[in-house]
N, CA, C and O atoms as a CHARMM CRD file, in Angstrom:
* protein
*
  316
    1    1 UNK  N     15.89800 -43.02200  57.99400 PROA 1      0.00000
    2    1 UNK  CA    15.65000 -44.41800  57.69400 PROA 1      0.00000
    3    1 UNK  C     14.97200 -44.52300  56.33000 PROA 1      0.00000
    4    1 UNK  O     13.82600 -44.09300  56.20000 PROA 1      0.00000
    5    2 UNK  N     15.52800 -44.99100  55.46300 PROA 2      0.00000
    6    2 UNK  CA    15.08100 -45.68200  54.16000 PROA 2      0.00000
    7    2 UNK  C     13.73600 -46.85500  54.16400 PROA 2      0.00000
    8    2 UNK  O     13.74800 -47.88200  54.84200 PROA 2      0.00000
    9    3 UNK  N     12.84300 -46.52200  53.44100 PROA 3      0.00000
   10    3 UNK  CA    12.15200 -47.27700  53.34700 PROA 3      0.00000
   11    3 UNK  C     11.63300 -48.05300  51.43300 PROA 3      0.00000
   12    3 UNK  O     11.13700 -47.31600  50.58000 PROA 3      0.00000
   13    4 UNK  N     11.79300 -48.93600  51.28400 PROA 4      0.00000
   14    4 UNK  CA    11.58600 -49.61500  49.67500 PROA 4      0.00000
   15    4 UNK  C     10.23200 -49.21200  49.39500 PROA 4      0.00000
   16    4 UNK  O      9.49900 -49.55500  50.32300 PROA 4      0.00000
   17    5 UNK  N      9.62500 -48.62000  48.48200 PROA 5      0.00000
   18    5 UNK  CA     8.42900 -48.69400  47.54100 PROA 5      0.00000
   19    5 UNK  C      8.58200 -49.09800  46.17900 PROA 5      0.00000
   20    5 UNK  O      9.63700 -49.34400  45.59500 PROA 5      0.00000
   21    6 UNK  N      7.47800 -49.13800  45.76100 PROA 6      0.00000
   22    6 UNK  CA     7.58600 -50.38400  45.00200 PROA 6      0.00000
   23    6 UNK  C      6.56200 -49.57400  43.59400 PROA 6      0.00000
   24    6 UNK  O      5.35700 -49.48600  43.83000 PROA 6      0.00000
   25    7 UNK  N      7.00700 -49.08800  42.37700 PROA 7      0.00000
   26    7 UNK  CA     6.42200 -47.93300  41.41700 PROA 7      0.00000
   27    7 UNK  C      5.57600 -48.91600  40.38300 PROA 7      0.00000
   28    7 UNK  O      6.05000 -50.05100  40.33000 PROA 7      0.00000
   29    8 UNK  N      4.93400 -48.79100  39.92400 PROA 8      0.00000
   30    8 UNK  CA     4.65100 -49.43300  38.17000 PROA 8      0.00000
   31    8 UNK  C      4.51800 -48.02200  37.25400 PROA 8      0.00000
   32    8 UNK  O      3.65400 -47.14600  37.21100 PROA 8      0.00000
   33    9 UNK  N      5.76600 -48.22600  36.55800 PROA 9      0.00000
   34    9 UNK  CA     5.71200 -47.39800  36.18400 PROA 9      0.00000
   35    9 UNK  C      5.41000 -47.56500  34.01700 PROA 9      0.00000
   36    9 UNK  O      4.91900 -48.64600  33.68900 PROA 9      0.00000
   37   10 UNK  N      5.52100 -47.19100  33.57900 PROA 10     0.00000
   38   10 UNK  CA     5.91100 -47.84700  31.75700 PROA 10     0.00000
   39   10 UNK  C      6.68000 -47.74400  31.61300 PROA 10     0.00000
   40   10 UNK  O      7.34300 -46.89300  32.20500 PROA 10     0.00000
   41   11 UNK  N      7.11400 -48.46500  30.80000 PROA 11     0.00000
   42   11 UNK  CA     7.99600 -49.53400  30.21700 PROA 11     0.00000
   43   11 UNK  C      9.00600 -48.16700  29.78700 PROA 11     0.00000
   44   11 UNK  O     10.02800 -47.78500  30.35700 PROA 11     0.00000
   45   12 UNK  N      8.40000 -47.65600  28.70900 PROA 12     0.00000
   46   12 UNK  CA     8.92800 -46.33900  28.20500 PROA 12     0.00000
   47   12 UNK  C      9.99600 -45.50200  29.13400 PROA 12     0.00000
   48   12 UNK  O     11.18200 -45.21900  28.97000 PROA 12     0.00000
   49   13 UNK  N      8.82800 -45.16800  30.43000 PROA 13     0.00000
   50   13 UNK  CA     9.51900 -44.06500  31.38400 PROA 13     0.00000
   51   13 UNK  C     10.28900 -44.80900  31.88200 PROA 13     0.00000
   52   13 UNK  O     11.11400 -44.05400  32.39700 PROA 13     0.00000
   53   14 UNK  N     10.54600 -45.68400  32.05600 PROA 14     0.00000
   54   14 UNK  CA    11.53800 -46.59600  33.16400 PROA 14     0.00000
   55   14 UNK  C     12.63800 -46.25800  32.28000 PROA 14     0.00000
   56   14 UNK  O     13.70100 -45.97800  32.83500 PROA 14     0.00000
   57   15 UNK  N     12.59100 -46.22800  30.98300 PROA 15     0.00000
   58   15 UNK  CA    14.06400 -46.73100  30.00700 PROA 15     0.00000
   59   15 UNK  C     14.31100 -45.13200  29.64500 PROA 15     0.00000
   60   15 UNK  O     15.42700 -44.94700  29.15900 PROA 15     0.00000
   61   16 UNK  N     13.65100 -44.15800  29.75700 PROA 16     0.00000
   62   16 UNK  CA    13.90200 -42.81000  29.57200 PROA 16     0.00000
   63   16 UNK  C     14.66800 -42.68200  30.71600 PROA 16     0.00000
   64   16 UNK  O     15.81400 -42.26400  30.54900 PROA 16     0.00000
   65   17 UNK  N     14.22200 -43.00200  32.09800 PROA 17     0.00000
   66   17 UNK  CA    14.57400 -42.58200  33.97300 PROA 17     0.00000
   67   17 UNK  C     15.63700 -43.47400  33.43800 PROA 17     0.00000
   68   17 UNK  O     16.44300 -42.82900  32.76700 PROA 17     0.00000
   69   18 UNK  N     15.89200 -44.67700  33.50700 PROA 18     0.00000
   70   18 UNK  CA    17.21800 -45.12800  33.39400 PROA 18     0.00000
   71   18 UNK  C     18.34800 -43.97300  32.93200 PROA 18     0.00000
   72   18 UNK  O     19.18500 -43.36000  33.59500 PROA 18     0.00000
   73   19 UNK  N     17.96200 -43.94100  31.32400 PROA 19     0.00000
   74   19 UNK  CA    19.12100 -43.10600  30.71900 PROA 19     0.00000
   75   19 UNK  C     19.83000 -42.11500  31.40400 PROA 19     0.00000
   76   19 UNK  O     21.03600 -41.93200  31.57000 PROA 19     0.00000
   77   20 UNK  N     18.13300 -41.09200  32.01900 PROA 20     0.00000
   78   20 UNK  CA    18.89800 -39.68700  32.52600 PROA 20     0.00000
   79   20 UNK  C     19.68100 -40.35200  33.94700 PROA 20     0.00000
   80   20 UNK  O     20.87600 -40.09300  34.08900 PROA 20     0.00000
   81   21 UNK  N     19.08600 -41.08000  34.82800 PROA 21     0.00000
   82   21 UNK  CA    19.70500 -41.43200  35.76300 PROA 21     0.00000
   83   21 UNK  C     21.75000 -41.41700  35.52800 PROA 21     0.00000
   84   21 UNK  O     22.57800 -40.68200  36.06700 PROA 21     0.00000
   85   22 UNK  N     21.95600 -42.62400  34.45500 PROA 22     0.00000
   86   22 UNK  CA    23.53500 -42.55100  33.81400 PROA 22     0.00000
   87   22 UNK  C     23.64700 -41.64500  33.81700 PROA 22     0.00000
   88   22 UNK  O     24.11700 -41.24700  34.88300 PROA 22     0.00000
   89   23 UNK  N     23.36500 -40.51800  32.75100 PROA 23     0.00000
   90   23 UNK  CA    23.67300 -39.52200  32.33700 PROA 23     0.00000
   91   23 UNK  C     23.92600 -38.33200  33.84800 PROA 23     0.00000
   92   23 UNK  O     24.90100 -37.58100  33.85800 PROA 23     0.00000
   93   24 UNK  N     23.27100 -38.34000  34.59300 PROA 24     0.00000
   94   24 UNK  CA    23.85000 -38.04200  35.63300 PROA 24     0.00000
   95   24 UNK  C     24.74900 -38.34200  36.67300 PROA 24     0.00000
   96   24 UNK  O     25.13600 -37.62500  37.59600 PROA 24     0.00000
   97   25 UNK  N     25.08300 -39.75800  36.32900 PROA 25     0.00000
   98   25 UNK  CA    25.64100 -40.32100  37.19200 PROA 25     0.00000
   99   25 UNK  C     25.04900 -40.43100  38.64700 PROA 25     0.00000
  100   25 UNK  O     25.50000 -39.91100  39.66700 PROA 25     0.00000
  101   26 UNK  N     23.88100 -41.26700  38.50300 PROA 26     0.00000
  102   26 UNK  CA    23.12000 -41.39900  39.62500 PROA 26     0.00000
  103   26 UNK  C     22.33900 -42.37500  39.48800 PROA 26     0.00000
  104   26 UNK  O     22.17900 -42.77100  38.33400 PROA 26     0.00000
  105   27 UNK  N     21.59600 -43.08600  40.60800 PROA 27     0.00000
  106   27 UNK  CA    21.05700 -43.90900  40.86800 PROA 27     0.00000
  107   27 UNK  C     19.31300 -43.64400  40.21800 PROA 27     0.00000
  108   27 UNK  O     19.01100 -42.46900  40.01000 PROA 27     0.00000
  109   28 UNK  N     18.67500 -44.28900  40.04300 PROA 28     0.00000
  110   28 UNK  CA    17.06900 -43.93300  40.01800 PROA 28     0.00000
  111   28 UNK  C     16.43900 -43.68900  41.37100 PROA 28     0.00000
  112   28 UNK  O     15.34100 -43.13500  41.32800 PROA 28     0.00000
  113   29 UNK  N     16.81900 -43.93200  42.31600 PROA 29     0.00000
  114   29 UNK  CA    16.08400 -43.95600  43.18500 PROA 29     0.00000
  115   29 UNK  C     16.64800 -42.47400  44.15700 PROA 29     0.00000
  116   29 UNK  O     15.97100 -41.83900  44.96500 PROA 29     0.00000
  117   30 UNK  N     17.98600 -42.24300  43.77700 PROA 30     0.00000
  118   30 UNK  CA    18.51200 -40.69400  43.98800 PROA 30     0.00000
  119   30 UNK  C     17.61100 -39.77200  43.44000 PROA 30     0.00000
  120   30 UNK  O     17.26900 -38.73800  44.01300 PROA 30     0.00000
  121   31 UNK  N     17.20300 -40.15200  42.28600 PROA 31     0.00000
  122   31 UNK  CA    17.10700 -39.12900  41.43700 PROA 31     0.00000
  123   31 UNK  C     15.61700 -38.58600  41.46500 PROA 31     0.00000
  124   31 UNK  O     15.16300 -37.49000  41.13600 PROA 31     0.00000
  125   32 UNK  N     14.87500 -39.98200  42.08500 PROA 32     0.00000
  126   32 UNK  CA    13.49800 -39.62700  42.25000 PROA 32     0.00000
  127   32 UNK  C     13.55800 -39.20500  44.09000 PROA 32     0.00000
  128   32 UNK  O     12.88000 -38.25300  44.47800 PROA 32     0.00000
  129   33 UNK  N     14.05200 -39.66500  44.66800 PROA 33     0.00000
  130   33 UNK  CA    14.33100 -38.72700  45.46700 PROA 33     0.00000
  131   33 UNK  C     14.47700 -37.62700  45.80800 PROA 33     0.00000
  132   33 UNK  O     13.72800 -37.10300  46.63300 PROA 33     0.00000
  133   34 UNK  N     15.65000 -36.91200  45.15500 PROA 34     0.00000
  134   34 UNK  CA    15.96800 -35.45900  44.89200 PROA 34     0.00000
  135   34 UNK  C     14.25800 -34.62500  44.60600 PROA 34     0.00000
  136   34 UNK  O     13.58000 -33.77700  45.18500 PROA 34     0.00000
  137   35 UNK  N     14.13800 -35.51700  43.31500 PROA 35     0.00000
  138   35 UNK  CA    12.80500 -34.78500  42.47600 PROA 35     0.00000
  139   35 UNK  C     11.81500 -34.64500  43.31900 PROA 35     0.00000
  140   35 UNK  O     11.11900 -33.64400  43.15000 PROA 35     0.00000
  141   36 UNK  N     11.44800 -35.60000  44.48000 PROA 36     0.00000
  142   36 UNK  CA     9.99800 -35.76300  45.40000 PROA 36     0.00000
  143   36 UNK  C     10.95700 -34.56900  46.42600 PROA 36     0.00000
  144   36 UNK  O     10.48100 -33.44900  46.61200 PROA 36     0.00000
  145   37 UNK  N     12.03300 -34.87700  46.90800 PROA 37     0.00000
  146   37 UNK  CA    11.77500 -33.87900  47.94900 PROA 37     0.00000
  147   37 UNK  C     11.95500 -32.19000  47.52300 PROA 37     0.00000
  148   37 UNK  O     11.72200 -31.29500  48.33500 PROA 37     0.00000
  149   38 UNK  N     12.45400 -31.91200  45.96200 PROA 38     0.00000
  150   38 UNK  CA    12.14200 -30.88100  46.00700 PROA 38     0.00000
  151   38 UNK  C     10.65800 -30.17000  45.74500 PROA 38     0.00000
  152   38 UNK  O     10.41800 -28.96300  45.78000 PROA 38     0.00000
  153   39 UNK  N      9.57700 -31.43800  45.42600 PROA 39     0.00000
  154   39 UNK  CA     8.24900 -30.94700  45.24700 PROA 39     0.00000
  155   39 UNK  C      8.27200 -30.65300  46.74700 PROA 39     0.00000
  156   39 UNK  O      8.53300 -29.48800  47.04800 PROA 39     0.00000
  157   40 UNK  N      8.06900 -31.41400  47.61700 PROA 40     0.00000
  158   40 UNK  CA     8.02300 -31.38200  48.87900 PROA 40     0.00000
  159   40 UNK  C      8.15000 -30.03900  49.54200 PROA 40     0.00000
  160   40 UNK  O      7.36600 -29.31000  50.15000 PROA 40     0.00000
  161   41 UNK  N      9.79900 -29.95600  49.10700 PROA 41     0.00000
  162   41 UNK  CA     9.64700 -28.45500  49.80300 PROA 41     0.00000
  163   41 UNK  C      9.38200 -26.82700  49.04200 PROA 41     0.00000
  164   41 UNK  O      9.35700 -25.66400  49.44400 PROA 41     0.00000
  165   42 UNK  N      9.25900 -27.33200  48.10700 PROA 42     0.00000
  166   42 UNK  CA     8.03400 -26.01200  46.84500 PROA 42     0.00000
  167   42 UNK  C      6.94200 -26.35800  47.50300 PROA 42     0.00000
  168   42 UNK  O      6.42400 -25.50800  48.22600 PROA 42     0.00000
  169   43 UNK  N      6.41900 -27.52800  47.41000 PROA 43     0.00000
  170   43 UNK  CA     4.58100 -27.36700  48.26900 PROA 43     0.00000
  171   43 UNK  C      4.36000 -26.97200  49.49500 PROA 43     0.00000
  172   43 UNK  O      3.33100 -26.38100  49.82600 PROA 43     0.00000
  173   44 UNK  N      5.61300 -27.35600  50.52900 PROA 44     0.00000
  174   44 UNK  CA     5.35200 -27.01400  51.93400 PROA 44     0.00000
  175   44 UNK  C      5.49000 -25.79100  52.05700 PROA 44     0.00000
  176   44 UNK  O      4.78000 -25.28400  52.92600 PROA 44     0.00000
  177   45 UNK  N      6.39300 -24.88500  51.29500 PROA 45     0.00000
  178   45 UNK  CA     6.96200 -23.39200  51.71400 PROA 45     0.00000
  179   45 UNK  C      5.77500 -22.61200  50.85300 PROA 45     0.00000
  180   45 UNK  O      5.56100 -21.45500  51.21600 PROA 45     0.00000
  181   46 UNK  N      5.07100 -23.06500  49.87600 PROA 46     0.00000
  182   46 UNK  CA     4.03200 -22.34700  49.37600 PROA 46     0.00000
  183   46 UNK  C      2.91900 -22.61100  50.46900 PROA 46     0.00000
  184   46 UNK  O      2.44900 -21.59000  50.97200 PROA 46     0.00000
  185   47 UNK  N      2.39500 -23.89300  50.93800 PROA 47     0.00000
  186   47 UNK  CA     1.86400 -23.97400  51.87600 PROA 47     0.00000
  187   47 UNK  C      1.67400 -22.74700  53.06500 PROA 47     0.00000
  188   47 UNK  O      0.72100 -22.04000  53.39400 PROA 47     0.00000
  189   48 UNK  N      2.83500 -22.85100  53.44700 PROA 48     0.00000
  190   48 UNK  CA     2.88700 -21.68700  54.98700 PROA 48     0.00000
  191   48 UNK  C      3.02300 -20.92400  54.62400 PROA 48     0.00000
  192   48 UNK  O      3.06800 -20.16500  55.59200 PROA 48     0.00000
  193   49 UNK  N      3.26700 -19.94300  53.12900 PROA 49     0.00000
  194   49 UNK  CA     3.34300 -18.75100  52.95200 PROA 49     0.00000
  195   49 UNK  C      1.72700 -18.73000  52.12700 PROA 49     0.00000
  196   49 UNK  O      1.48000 -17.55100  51.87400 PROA 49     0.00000
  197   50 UNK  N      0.72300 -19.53300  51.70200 PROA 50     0.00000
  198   50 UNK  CA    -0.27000 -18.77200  51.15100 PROA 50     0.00000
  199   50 UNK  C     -0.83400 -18.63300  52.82200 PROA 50     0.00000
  200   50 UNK  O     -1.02700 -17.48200  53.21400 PROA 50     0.00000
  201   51 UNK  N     -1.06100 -19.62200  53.66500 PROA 51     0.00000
  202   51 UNK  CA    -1.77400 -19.62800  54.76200 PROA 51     0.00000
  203   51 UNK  C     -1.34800 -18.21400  55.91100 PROA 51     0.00000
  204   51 UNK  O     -2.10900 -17.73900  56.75500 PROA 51     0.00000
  205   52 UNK  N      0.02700 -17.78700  55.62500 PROA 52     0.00000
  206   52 UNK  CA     0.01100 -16.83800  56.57900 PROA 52     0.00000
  207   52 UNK  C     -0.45300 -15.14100  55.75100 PROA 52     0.00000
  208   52 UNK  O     -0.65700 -14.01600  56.20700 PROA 52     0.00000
  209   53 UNK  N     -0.46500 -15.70600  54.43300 PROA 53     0.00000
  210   53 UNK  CA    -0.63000 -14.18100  53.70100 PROA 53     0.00000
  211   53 UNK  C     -2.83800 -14.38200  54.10800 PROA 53     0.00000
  212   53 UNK  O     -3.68900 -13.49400  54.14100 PROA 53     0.00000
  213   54 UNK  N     -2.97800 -15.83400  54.31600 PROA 54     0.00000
  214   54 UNK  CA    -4.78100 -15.70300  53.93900 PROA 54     0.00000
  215   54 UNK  C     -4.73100 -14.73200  55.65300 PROA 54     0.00000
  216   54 UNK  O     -5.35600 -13.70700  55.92700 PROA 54     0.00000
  217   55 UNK  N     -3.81600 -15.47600  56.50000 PROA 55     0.00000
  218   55 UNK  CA    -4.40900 -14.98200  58.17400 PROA 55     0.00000
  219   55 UNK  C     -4.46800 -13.68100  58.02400 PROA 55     0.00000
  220   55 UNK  O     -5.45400 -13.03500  58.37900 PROA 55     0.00000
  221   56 UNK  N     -2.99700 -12.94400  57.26400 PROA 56     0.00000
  222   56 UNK  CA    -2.39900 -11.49900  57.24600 PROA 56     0.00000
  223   56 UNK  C     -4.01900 -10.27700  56.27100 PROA 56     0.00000
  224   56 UNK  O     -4.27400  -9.09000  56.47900 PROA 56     0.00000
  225   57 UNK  N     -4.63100 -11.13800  55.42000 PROA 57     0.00000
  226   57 UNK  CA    -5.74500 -10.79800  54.98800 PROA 57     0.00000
  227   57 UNK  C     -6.97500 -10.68400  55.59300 PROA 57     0.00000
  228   57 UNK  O     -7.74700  -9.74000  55.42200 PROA 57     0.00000
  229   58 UNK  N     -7.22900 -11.96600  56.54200 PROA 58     0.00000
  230   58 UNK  CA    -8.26200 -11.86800  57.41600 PROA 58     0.00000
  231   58 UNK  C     -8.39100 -10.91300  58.23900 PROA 58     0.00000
  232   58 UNK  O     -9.49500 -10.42700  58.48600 PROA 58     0.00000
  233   59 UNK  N     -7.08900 -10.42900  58.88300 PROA 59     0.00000
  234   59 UNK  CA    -6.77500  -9.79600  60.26400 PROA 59     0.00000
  235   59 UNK  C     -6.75700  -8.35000  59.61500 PROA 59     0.00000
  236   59 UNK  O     -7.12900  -7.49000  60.41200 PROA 59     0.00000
  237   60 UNK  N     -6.37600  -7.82200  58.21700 PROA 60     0.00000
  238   60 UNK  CA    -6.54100  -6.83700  57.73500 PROA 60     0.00000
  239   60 UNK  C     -5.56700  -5.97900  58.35500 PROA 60     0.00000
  240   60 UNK  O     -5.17800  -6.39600  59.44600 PROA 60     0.00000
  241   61 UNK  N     -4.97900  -4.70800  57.89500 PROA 61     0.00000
  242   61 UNK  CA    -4.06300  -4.03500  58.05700 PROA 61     0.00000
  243   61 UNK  C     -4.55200  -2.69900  58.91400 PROA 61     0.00000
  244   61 UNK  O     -5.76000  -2.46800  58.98000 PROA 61     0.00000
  245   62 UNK  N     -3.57500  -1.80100  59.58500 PROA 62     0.00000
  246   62 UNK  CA    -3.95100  -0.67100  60.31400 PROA 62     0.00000
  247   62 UNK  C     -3.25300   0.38700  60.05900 PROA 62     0.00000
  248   62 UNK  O     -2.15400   0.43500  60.61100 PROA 62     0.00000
  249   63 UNK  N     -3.55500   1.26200  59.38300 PROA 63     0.00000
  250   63 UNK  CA    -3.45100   2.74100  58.71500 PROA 63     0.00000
  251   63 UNK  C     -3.29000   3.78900  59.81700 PROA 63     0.00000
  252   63 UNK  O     -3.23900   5.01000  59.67400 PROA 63     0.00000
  253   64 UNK  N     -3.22700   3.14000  60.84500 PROA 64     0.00000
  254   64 UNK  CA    -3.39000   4.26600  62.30200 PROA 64     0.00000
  255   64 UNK  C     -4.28400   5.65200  62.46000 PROA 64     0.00000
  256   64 UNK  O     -4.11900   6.73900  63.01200 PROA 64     0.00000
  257   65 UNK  N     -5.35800   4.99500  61.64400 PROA 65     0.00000
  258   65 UNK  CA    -6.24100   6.37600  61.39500 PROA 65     0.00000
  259   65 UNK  C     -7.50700   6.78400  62.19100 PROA 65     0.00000
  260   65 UNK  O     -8.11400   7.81900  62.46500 PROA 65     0.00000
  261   66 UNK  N     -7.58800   5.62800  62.39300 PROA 66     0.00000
  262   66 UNK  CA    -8.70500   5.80600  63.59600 PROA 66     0.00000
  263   66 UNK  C    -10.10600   5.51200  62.74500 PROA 66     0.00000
  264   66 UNK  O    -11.17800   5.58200  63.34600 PROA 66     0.00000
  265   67 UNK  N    -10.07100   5.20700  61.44200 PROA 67     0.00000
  266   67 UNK  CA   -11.01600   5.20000  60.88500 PROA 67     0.00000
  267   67 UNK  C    -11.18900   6.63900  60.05700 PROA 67     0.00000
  268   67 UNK  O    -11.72700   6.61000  58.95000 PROA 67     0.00000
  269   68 UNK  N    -10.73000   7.87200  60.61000 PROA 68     0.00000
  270   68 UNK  CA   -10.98900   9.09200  59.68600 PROA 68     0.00000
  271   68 UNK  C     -9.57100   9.25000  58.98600 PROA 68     0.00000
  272   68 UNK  O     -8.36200   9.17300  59.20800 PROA 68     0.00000
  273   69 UNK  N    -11.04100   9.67700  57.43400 PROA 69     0.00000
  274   69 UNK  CA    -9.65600  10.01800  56.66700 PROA 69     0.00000
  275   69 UNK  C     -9.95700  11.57600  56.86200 PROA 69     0.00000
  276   69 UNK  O    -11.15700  11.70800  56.62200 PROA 69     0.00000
  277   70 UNK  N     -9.43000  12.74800  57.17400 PROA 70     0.00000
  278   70 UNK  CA    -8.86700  14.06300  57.08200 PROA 70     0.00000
  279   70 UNK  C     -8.03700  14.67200  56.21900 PROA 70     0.00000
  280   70 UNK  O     -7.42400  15.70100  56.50300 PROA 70     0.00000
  281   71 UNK  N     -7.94500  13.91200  54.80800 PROA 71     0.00000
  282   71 UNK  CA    -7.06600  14.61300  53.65900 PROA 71     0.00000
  283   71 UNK  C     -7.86100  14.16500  52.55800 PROA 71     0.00000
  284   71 UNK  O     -8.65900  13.24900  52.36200 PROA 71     0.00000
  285   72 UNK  N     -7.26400  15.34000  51.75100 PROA 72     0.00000
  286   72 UNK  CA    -7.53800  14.77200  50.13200 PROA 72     0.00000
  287   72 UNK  C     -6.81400  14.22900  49.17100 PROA 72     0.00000
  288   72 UNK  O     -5.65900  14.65000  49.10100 PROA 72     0.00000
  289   73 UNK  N     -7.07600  13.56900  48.54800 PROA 73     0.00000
  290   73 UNK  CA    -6.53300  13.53200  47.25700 PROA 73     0.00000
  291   73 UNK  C     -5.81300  14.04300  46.97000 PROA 73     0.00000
  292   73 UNK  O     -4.73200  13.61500  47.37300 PROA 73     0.00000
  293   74 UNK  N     -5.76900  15.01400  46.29700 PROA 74     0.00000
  294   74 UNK  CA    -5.04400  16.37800  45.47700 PROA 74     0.00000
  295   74 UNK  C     -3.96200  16.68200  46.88100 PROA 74     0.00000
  296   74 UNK  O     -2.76900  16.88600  46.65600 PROA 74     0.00000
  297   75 UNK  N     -4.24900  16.68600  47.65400 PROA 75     0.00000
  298   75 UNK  CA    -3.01900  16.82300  48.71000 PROA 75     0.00000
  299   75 UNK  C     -2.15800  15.92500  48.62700 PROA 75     0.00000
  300   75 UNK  O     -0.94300  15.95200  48.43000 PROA 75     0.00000
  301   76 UNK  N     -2.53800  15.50500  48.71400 PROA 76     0.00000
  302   76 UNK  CA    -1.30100  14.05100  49.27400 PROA 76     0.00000
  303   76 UNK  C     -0.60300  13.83700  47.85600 PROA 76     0.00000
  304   76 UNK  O      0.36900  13.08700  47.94800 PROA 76     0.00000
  305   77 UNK  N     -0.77600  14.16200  46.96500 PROA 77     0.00000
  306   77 UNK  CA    -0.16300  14.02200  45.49100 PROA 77     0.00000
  307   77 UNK  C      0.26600  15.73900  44.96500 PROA 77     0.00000
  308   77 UNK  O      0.43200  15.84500  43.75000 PROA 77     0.00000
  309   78 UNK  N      0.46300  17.17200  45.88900 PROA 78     0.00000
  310   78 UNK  CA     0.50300  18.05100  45.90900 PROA 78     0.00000
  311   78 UNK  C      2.25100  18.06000  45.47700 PROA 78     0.00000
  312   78 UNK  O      2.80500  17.14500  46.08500 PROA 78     0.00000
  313   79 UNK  N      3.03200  18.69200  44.77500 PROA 79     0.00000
  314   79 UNK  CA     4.30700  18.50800  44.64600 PROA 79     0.00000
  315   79 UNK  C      4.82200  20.45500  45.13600 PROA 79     0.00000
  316   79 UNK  O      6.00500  20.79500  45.15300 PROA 79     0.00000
């Protein structure tokens, strides 16, 4: 469902948004459309991906070590 809002925008940008609008062959209100919902879904998908990397940080990772490390250095880089 469509709903009308209502912009103030300048004078300027209106007659710039016009042009590109033609020039695409599109409406203004397509076009700001398009433009809001692709912020939309760049902000939402950054959204749920910083929030699950903060949980994935909180919860911290498991090395299956038990807590001891039993090697060295120089080993583990031994060729």
């Amino acid at each position: 469902m469509n709903r009308n809002v209502t912009l103030s925008l300048p004078s300027r940008t209106l007659r710039r948004l016009k042009v590109l609008a033609a020039e695409r062959g599109t409406s203004i209100s397509r076009l700001l459309t398009e433009t809001l919902d692709e912020i939309l879904n760049r902000e939402t998908g950054y959204g749920r991906a910083r929030r699950r990397s903060l949980a994935a940080l909180e919860q911290g990772w498991s090395l299956d070590t038990g807590g001891r490390v039993d090697w060295r250095r120089d080993e583990l880089h031994e060729r």
